[in-house]
C-alpha positions, -999 to 999 in steps of 0.1 A, spaced: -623 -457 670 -614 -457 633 -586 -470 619 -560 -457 600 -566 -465 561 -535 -478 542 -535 -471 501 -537 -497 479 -519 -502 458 -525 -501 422 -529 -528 400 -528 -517 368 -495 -496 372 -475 -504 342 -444 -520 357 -412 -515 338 -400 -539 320 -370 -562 321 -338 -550 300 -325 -577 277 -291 -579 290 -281 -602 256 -293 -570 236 -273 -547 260 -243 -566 253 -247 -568 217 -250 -531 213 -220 -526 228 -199 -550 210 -214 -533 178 -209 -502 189 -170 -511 200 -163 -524 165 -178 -495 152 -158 -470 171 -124 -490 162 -132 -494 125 -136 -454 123 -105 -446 143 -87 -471 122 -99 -454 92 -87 -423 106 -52 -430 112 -49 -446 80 -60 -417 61 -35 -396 80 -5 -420 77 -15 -419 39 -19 -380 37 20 -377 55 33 -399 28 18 -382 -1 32 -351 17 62 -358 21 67 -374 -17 54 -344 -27 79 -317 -6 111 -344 -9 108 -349 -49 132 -332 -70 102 -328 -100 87 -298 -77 118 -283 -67 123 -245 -83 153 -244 -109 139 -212 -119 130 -179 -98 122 -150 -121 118 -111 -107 98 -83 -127 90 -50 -116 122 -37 -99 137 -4 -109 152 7 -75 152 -21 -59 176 -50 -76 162 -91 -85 190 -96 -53 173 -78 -28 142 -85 -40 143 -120 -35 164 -117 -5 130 -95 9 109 -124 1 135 -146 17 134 -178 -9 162 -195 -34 163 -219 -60 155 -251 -50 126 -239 -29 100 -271 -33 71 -256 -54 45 -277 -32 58 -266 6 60 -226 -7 37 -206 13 26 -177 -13 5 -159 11 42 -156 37 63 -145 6 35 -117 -6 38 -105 28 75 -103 35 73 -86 -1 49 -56 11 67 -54 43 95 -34 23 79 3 19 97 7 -17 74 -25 -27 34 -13 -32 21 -48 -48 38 -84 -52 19 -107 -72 39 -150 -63 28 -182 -80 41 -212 -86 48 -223 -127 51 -264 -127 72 -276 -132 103 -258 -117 98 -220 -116 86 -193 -93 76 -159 -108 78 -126 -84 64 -93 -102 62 -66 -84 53 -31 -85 74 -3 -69 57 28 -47 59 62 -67 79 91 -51 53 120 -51 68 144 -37 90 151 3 68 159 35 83 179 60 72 173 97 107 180 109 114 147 101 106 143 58 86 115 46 83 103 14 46 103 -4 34 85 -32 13 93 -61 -17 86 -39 -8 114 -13 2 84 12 34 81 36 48 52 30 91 52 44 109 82 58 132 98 35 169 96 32 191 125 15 194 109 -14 160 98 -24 146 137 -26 168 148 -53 140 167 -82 118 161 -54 89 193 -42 91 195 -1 67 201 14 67 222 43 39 242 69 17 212 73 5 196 106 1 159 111 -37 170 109 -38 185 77 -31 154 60 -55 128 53 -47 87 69 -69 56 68 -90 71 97 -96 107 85 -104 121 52 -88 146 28 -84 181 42 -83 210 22 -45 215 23 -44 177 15 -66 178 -17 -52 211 -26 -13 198 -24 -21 167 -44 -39 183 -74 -6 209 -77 15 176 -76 -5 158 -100 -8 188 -126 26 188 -119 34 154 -131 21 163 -165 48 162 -198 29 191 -209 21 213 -176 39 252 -179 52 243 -142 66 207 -137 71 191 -102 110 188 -114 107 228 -110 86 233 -76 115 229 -53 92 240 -25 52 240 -16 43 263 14 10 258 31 -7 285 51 -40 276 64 -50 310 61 -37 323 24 -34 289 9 -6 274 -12 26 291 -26 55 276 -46 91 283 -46 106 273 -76 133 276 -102 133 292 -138 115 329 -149 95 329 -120 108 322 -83 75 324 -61 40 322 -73 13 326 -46 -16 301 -54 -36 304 -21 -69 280 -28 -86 263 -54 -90 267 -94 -54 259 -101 -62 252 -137 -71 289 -145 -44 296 -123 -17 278 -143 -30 289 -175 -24 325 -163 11 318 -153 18 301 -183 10 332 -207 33 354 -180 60 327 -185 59 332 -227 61 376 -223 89 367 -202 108 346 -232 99 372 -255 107 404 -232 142 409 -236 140 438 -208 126 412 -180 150 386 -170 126 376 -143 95 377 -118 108 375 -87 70 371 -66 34 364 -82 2 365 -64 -21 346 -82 -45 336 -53 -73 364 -75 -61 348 -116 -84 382 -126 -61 405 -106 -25 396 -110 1 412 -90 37 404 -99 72 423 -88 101 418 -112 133 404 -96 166 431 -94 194 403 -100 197 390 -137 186 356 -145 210 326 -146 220 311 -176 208 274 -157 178 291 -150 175 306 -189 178 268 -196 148 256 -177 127 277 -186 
């Protein structure tokens, strides 16, 4: 009967080898020292950086004697500097710019707010006020600018000389999502024409801009004429037609006004003369 064979064993197996334990303990002790050192370091450099810091924020040499405010018409340097919420003696160093230039565009009259710091001991705000464009009636009125955006609701007594704008849907107008529309474009070239010293029909005069989506634009206004209907498009040709009916009027003793004027065709004018005489405020503006 055979027996059972048992495996040798190899040997030329590379056994592994002894660890230096001095070595080990070496290591370590470098390593430890190492460790501290750095963490040492880095406490230091932080206990310096607070003490530079708070030199810098307690010392009377970067404290603001000064705060001057540019840009204001509407809004006083008061409120303005109570919108970006600082006062002299604000430390030049601790002043956040980036917070101040953002309370400052918070306020819908403010469109841009430049802040810096002037060493030693001033702080200069300019800012730059939005333009009133005209009044947007969704049944509540908005004020635009000269960009055709929104930018605060409008109280009564910021629409005075102001075109409203009626018989426009939230989606006729154009927002950071959507584009312009065709009433959008259409109503911001009248305005802009309008805000011309040397246009025949000046926004001062438009007291209202209708929009229907189907027959275009029409103004209600003061002056020789009290409605023009300008429907779509080539307003330039348009205004130059209106502005030779204007001069016949001035020198036609026998018309004191045009009560309605379809322009939407400036080839084919159709106008019906008004029955009431013309005002002498209205005689005036014209």
């Amino acid at each position: 009967m055979l027996g059972i064979n048992q495996p040798r064993q190899n040997r030329y197996k590379k056994r592994k080898p002894v660890k230096n334990r001095v070595m080990t303990i070496k290591q370590s002790i470098r390593i430890f020292f190492k460790s501290t050192f750095l963490a040492l370091m880095i406490v230091g450099m932080s206990l310096v950086f607070i003490f530079i810091h708070d030199v810098l924020t307690q010392c009377d040499y970067f404290k603001a004697e000064t705060i001057t405010v540019e840009g204001g018409q509407r809004m006083t340097p008061d409120q303005i500097l109570k919108t970006a919420d600082i006062e002299e003696g604000v430390n030049l160093v601790s002043l956040n710019l980036k917070t101040v230039r953002k309370r400052l565009l918070a306020h819908p009259w403010i469109a841009e707010a430049d802040i810096r710091r002037i060493f030693p001991g001033r702080v200069a705000i300019r800012i730059r006020e939005q333009e009133p464009l005209a009044v947007l009636d969704f049944g509540k009125q908005f004020l635009i600018n000269s960009d055709g955006v929104i930018f605060k609701e409008a109280q009564a007594s910021e629409i005075n000389g102001m075109p409203v704008m009626t018989g426009i849907e939230y989606s006729d107008w154009k927002t950071l999502e959507t584009p312009g529309t065709l009433v959008f474009v259409s109503v911001l070239e009248i305005l802009n024409i309008g805000r011309s010293s040397e246009t025949i029909l000046p926004n001062t005069l438009i007291k209202n801009i209708n929009v229907d989506r189907e027959i275009g634009l029409t103004l209600e206004m003061d002056g020789p004429v009290r409605m023009v209907k300008l429907g779509y498009g080539n307003y330039r040709k348009k205004y130059s037609r209106l502005e030779k009916i204007f001069h016949y009027i001035e020198q036609n003793e026998n018309i004191e006004f045009i009560d309605k004027i379809d322009l939407r065709n400036p080839d084919h004018i159709v106008a019906r003369p008004g029955n009431e005489r013309l005002s002498e405020k209205d005689k005036k503006e014209v």
